[in-house]
VEXZA-761243 format. One record per residue (C-alpha): x, y, z. Coordinates in steps of 0.25 Angstrom, whole numbers, plus 5000, padded with zeros to 4 digits. Each point is the difference from the previous one (the first is absolute). Layout:
BEGIN
<pt><X>X</X><Y>Y</Y><Z>Z</Z></pt>
...
This chain:
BEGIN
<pt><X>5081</X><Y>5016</Y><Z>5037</Z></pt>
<pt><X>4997</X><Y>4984</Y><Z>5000</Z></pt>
<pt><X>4985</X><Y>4996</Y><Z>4999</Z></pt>
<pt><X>4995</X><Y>4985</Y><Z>5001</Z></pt>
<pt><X>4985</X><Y>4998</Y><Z>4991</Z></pt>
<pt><X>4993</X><Y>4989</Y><Z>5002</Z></pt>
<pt><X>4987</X><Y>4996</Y><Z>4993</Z></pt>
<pt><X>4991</X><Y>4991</Y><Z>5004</Z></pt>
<pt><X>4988</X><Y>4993</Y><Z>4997</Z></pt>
<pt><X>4989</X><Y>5009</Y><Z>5001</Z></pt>
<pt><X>4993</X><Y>5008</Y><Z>4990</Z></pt>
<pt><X>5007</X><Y>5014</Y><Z>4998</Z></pt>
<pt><X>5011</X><Y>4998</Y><Z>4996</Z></pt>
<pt><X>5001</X><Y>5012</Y><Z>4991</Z></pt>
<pt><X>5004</X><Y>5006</Y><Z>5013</Z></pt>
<pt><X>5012</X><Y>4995</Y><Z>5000</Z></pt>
<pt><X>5005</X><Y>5001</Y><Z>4986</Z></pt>
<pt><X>4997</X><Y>5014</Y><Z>5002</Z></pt>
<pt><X>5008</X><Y>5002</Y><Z>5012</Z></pt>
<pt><X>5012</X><Y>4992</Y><Z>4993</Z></pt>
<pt><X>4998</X><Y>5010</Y><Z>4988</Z></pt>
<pt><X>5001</X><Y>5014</Y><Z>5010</Z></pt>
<pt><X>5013</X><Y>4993</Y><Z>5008</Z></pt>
<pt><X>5007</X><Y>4997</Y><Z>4986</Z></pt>
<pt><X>4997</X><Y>5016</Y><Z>4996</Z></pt>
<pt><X>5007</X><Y>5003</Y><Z>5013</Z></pt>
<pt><X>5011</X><Y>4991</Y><Z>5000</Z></pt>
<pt><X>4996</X><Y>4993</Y><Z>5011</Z></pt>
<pt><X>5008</X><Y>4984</Y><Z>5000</Z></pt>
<pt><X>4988</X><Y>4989</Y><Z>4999</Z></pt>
<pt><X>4999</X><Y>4986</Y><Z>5002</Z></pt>
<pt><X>4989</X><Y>4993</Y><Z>4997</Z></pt>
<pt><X>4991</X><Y>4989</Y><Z>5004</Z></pt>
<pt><X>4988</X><Y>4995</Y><Z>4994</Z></pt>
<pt><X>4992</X><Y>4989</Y><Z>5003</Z></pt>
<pt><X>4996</X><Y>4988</Y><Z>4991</Z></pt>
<pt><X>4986</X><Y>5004</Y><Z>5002</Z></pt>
<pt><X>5003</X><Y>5015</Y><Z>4998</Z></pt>
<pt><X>5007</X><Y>4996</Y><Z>4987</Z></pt>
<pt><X>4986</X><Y>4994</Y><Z>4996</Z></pt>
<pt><X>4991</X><Y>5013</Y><Z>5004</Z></pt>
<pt><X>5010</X><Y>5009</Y><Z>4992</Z></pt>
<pt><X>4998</X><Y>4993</Y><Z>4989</Z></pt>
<pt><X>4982</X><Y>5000</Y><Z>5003</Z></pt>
<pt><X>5000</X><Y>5013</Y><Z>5005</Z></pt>
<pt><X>5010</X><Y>5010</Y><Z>4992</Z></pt>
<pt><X>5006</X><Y>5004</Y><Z>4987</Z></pt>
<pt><X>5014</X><Y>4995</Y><Z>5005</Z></pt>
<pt><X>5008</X><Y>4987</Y><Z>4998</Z></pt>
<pt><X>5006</X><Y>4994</Y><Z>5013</Z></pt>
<pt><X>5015</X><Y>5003</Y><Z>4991</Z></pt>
<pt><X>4995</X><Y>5014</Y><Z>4997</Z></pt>
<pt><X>5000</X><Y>5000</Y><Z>5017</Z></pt>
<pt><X>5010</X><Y>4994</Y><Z>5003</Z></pt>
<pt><X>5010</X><Y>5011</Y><Z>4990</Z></pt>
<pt><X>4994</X><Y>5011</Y><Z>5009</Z></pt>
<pt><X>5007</X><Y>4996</Y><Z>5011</Z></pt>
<pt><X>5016</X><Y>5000</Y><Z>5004</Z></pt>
<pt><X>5001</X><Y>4986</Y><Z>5004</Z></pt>
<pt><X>4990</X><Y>4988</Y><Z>5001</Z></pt>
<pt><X>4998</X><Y>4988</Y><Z>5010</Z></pt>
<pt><X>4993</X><Y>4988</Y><Z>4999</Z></pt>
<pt><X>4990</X><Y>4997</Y><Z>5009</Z></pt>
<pt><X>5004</X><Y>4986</Y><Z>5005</Z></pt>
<pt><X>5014</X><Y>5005</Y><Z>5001</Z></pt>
<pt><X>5003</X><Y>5001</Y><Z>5014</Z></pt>
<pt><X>5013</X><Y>5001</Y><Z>4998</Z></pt>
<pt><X>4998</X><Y>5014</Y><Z>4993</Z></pt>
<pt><X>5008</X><Y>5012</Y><Z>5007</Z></pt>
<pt><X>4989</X><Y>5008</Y><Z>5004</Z></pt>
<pt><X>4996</X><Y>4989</Y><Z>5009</Z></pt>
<pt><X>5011</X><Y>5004</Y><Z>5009</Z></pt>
<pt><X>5001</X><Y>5009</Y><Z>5011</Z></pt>
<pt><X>5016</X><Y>5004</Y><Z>4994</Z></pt>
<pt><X>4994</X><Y>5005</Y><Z>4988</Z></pt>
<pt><X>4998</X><Y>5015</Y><Z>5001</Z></pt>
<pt><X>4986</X><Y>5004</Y><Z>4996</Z></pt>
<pt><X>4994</X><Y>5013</Y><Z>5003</Z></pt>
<pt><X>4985</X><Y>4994</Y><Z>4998</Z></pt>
<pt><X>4992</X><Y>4991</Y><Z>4998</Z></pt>
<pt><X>4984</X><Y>5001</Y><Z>4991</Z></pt>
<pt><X>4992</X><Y>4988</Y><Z>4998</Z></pt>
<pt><X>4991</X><Y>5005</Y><Z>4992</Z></pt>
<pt><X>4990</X><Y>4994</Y><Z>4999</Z></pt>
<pt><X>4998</X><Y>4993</Y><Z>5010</Z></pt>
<pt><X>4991</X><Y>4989</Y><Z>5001</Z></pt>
<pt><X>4993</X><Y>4995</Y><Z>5013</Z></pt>
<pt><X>5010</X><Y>4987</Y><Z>5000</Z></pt>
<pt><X>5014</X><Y>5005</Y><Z>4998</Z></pt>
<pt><X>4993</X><Y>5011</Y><Z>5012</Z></pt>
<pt><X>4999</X><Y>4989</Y><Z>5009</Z></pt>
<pt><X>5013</X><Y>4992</Y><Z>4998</Z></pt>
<pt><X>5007</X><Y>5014</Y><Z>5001</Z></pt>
<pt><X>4990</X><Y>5002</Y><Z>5012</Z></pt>
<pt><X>5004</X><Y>4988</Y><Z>5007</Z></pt>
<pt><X>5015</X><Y>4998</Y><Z>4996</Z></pt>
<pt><X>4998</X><Y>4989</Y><Z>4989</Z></pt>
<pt><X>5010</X><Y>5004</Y><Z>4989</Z></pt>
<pt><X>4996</X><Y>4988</Y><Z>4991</Z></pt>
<pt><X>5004</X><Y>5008</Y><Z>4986</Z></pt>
<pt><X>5009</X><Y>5014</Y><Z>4999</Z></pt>
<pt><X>4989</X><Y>5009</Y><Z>5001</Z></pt>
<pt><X>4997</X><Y>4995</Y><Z>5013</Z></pt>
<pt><X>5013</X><Y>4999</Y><Z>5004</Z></pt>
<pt><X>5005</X><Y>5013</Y><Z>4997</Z></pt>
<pt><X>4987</X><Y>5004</Y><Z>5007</Z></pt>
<pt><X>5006</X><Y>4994</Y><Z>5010</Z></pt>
<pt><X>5014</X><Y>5006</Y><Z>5000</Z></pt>
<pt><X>4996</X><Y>5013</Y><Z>4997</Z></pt>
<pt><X>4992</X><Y>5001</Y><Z>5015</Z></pt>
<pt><X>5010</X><Y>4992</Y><Z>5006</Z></pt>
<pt><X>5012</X><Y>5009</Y><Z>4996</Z></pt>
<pt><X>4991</X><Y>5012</Y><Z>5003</Z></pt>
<pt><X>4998</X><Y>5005</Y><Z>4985</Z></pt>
<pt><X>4989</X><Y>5006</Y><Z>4994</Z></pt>
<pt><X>4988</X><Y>4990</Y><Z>4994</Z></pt>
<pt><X>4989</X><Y>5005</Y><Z>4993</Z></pt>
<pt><X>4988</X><Y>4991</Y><Z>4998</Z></pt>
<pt><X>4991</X><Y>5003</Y><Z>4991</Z></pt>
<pt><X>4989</X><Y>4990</Y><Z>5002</Z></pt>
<pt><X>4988</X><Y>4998</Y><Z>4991</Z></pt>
<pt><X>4989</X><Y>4994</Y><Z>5003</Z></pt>
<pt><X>4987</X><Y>5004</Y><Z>5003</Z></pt>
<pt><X>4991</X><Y>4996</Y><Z>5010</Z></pt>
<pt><X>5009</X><Y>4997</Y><Z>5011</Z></pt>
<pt><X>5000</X><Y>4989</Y><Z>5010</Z></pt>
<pt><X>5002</X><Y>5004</Y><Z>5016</Z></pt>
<pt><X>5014</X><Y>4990</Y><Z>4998</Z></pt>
<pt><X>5004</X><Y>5009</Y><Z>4988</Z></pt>
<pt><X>4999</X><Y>5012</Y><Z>5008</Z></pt>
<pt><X>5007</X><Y>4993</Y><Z>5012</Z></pt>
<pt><X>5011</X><Y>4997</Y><Z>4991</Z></pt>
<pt><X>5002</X><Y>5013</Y><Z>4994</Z></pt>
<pt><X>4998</X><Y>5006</Y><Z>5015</Z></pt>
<pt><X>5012</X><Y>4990</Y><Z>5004</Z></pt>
<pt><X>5006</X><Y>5005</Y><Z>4990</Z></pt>
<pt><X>4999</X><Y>5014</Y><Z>5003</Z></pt>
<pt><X>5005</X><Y>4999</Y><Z>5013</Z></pt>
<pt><X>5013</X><Y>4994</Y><Z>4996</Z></pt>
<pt><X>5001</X><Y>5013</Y><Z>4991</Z></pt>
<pt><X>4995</X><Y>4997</Y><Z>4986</Z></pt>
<pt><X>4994</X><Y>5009</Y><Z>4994</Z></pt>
<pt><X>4986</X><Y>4996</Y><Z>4996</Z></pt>
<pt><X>4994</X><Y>5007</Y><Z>4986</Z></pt>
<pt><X>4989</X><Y>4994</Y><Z>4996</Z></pt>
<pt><X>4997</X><Y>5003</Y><Z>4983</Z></pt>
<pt><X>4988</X><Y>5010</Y><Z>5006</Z></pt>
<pt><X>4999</X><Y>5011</Y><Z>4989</Z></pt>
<pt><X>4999</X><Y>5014</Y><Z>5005</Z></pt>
<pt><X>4990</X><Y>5010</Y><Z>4993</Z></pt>
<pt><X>5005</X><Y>5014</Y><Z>5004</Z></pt>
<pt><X>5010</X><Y>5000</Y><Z>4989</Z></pt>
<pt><X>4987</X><Y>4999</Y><Z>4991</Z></pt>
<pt><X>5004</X><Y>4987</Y><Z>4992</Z></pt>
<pt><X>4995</X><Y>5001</Y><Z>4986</Z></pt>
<pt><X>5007</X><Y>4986</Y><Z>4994</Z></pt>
<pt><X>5005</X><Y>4985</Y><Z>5006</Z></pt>
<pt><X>5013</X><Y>5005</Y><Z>4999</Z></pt>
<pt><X>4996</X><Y>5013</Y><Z>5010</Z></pt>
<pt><X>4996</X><Y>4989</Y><Z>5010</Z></pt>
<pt><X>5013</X><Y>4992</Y><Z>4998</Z></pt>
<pt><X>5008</X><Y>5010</Y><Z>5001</Z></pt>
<pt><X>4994</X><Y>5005</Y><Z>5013</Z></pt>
<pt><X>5005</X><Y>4988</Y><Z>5006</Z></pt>
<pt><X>5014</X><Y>5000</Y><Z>4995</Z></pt>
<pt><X>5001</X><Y>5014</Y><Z>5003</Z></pt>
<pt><X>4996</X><Y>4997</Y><Z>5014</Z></pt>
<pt><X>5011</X><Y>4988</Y><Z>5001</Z></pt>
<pt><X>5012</X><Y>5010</Y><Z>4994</Z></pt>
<pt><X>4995</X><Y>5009</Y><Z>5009</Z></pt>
<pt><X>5003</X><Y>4992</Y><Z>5012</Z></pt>
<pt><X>5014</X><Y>4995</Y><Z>4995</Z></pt>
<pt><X>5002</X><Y>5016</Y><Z>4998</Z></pt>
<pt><X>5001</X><Y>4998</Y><Z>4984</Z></pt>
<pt><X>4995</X><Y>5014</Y><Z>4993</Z></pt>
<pt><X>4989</X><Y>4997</Y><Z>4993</Z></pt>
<pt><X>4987</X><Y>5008</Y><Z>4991</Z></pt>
<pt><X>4993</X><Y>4989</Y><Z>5000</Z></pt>
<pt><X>4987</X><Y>5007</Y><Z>5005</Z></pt>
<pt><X>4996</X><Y>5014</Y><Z>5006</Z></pt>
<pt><X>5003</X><Y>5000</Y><Z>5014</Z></pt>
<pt><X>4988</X><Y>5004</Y><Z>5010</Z></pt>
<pt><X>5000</X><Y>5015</Y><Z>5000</Z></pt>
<pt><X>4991</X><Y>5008</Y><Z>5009</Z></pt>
């Protein structure tokens, strides 16, 4: 399996460390793409380096580099996560605009009819942020919002974050403990 990550430049990007850490235990092929401003929110926001990151994952691509291979629809991918997603790289996926290889690969991934998960964080949303993700949705993203689940009975952070990444590896059909599934 073949999975594209990119992070953007929102807050949570714990999120995605975390779900580049589960695909490397399963063997899952990554490329990585992390934004300039990401970059910076690791730093602020985690206990990582933007090196100890980048190691996690099987390949890396610069942001600016539209010349990348996951830009292109001939480069075989089985999904693509941006996680997060922040409300800007949303829009330009929303409306086409693949101005850096996040959006790009956005972009390629709904254009050659792969799986994209967004993962956007923010909070409150604006009508034109849930427009987007609607758009979105209807040319078959899939759109999972970092909304924590409580059945599971989360008792740390790393509960909550690894609700959300089990929920993810769930839907790319990855085997995962990462939480208690709902039981009746």
């Amino acid at each position: 399996m073949r999975v594209v990550v990119g992070i953007s430049g929102a807050s949570g990007v714990i999120l995605g460390i975390r779900l580049l850490e589960e695909l490397q235990k399963n063997n899952v092929e990554t490329h990585l793409i992390i934004s300039s401003i990401a970059k910076d929110i690791i730093e602020y926001e985690t206990d990582y380096s933007v090196q100890d990151v980048e190691k996690i994952a099987s390949y890396v691509h610069d942001e600016n580099d539209l010349n990348a291979i996951v830009n292109s629809g001939s480069f075989k991918f089985d999904a693509s996560v941006i996680i997060p997603c922040s409300m800007k790289t949303l829009s330009a996926i929303s409306n086409g605009y693949g101005d850096n290889v996040i959006s790009r690969v956005g972009d390629v991934t709904l254009k050659e009819r792969r799986q994209l998960i967004i993962v956007p964080r923010e909070t409150p949303l604006r009508t034109v942020h849930l427009e987007n993700m609607t758009k979105l949705s209807g040319e078959g993203a899939i759109i999972l919002p970092a909304m924590p689940g409580f059945y599971h009975k989360p008792q740390t952070l790393d509960d909550q974050i690894n609700f959300i990444v089990g929920k993810i590896l769930d839907i790319m059909n990855i085997d995962n403990n990462l939480f208690t599934k709902w039981k009746q």
